[in-house]
C-alpha positions in Angstrom: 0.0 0.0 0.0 1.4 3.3 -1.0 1.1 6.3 1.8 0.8 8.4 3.7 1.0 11.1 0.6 1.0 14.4 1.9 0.2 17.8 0.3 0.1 21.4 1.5 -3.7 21.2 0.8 -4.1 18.0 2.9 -2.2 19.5 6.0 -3.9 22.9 6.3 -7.1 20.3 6.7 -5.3 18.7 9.4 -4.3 21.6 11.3 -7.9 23.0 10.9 -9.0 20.1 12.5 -6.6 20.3 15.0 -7.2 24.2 15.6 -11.1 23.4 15.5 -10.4 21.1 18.6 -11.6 17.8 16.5 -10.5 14.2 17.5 -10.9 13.0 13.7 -10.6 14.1 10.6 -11.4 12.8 7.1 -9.0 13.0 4.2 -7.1 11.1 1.6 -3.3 10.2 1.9 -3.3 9.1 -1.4 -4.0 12.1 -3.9 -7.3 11.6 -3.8 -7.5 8.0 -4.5 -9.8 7.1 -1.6 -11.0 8.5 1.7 -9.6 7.9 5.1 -9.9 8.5 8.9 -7.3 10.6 10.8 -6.8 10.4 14.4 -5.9 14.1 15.6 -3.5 14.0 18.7 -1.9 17.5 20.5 1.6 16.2 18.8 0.1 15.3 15.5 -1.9 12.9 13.9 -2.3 8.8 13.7 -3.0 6.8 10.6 -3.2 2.9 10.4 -2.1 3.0 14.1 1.1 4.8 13.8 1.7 8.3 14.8 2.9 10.9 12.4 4.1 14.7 13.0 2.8 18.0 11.5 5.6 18.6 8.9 7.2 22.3 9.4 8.5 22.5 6.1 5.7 22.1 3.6 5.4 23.4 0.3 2.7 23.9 -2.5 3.1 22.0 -5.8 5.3 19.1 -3.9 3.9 15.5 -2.6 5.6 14.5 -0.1 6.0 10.6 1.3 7.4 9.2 4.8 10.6 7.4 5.0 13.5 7.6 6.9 11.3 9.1 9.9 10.5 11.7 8.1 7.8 13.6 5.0 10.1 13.8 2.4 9.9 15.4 -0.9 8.6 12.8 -4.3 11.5 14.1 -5.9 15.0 13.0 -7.4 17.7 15.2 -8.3 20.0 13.9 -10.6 21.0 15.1 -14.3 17.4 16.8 -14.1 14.8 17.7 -11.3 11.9 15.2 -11.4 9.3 15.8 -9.3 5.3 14.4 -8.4 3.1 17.9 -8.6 -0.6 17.8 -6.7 -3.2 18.7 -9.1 -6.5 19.5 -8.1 -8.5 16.7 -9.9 -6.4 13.7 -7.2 -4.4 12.2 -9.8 -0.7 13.7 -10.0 1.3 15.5 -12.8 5.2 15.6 -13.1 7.8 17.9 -13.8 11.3 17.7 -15.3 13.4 20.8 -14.5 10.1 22.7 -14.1 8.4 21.7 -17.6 5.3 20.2 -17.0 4.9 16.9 -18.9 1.6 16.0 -18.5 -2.2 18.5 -19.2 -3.9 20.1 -16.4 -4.9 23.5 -16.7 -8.6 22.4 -17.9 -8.9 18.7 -17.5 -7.3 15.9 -15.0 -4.1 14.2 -16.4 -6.0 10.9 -16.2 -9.2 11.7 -18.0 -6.9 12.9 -20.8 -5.2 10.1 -20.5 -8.6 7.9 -20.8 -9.5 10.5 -23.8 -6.3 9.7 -25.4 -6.4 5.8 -25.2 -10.1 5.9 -26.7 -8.8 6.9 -30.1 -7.0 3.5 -30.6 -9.8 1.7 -29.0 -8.1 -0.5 -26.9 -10.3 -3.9 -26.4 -8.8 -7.4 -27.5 -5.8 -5.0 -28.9 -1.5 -5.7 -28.0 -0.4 -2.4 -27.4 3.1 -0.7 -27.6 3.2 2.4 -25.6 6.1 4.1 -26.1 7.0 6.6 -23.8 5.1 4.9 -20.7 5.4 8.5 -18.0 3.7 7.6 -15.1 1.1 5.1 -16.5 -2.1 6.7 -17.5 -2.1 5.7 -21.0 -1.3 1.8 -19.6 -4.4 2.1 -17.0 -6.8 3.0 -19.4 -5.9 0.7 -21.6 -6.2 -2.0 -19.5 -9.9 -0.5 -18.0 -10.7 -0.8 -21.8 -9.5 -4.3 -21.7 -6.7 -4.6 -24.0 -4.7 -7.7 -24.3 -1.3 -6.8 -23.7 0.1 -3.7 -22.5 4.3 -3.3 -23.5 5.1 -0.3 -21.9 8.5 1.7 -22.2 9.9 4.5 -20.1 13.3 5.7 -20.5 13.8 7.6 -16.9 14.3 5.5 -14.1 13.6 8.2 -11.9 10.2 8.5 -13.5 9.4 5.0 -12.9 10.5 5.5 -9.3 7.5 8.0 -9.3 5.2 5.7 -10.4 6.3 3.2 -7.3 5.0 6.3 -5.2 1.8 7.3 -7.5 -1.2 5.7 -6.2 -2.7 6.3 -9.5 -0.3 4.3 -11.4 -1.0 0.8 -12.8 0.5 -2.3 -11.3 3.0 -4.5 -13.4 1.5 -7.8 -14.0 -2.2 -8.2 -15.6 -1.6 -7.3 -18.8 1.0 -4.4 -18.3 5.1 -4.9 -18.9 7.1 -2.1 -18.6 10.8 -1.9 -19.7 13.3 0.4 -18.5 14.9 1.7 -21.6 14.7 4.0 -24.9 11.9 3.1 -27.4 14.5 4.5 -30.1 16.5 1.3 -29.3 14.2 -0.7 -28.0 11.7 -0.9 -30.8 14.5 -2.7 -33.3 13.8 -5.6 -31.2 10.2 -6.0 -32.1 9.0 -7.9 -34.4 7.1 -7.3 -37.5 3.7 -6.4 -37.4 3.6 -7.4 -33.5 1.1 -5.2 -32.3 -2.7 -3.8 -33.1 -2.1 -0.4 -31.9 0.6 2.5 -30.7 0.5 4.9 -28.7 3.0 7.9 -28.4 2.9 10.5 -26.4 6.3 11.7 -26.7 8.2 14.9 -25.5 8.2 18.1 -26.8 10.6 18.5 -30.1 12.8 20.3 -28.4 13.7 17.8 -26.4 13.6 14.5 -27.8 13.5 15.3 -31.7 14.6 11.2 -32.1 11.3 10.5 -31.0 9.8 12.2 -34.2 12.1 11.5 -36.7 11.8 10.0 -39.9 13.5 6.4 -38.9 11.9 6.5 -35.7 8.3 6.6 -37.7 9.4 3.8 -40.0 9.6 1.1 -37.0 6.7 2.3 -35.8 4.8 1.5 -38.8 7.2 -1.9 -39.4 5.9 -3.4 -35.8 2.3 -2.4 -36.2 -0.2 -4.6 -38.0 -1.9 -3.4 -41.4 -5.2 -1.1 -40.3 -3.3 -0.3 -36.6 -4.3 2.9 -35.3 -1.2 5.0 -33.4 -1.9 8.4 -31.5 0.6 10.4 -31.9 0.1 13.3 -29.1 1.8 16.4 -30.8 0.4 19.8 -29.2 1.2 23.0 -30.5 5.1 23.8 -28.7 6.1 27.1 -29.3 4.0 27.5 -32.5 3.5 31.0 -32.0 6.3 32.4 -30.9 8.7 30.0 -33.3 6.0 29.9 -36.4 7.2 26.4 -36.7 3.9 23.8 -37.5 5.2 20.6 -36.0 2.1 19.1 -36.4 2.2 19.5 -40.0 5.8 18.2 -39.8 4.5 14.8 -38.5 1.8 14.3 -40.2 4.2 14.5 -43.5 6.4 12.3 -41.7 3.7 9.4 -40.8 2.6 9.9 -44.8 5.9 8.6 -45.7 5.7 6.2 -43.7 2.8 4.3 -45.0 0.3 5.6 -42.4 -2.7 8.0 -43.2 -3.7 10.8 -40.9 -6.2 12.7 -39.4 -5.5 15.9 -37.1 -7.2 15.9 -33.9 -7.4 18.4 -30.9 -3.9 17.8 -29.7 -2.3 15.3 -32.1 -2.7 12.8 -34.7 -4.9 9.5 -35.3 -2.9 7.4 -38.1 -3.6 4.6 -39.8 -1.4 2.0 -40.8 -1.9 2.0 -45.1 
């Protein structure tokens, strides 16, 4: 079981409750996932029957997790800052070095996600997600009762957030995920190995690789004739660099034996 989560939000209700003279309180400790009952005490709170203190330093935008005696940060430092952000809707965003990689200004990250997954229609379908993130693309898919989920992340400190995400989908069922670069990894599939894709890579600027030319071929040698692949594109820095990368893909996936149809946020392809 993954807990207790903590946010700024969830620890101003505890202190209220505490200020307000209450002897319970009920919350979620895991992003909204589920509902529990807190224990208040004049030291702090108990949950599960183990006592926990009112953490002094606790900021907005940060999940924090208990271990070593302590709410700690979800967050790793190494060549980048990766970080679990709160989000109002439960389930969590993430950041690398402050870029947000996932929607949430209008909708949940998860019901895009779930939004996402029902262009390739998922049921009775193997499906190759390439740039797996914390999972939200894998969960729906397997809620829509797909066969076979292969699942690729490249960041091991990303899949270290999904450990901690109660909102992430277990391994197992359905669902492998493989530590390691789709640009590599795919050369190991086989032909025509599974009934839909999808890529949700990101931005251009970052990992151009992942919307390359090459890169498009394998995608359309490993899925099957009529596979549907959503490709999740946005619009980065259209404005301010006039460059149309949606366009750019779309010409790309052309060449690469797939026909296309622009939706809100990306592509739905077609294997020709």
């Amino acid at each position: 079981m993954i807990g207790p989560l903590l946010t700024l939000t969830v620890l101003e209700q505890l202190r209220a409750g505490q200020r307000a003279g209450a002897s319970i309180v009920e919350c979620s400790l895991d992003l909204q996932r589920s509902q529990t009952t807190v224990e208040l005490t004049p030291a702090g709170w108990n949950w599960n029957g183990r006592p926990f203190p009112y953490p002094e330093d606790c900021r907005d935008r940060t999940v924090y997790h208990w271990i070593h005696e302590s709410f700690q940060p979800v967050a790793r430092y190494a060549a980048s800052l990766i970080k679990l952000v709160p989000t109002p809707w439960g389930p969590p965003t993430f950041e690398i070095d402050g870029i947000k990689m996932l929607p949430t200004q209008r909708v949940s990250p998860y019901a895009d996600a779930e939004r996402k997954v029902g262009f390739i229609q998922p049921r009775g379908k193997v499906v190759l997600d390439t740039c797996g993130g914390l999972g939200y693309f894998a969960a729906w898919c397997l809620q829509g009762q797909a066969k076979q989920v292969f699942s690729y992340e490249k960041n091991p400190d990303v899949i270290w957030l999904r450990s901690l995400n109660p909102w992430s989908p277990a391994v197992g069922d359905g669902l492998t995920l493989t530590q390691g670069d789709i640009v590599e990894q795919i050369a190991a599939l086989p032909d025509q190995s599974v009934d839909a894709i999808l890529h949700d890579p990101p931005r251009f600027g970052i990992a151009g690789e992942l919307y390359s030319q090459a890169f498009y071929r394998q995608l359309a040698r490993v899925v099957r004739r009529k596979g549907k692949l959503f490709h999740y594109v946005g619009a980065p820095n259209k404005r301010s660099s006039g460059r149309d990368v949606s366009n750019e893909v779309a010409i790309r996936l052309r060449r690469a034996a797939f026909a296309v149809e622009f939706t809100t946020d990306g592509i739905l392809a077609v294997r020709m």
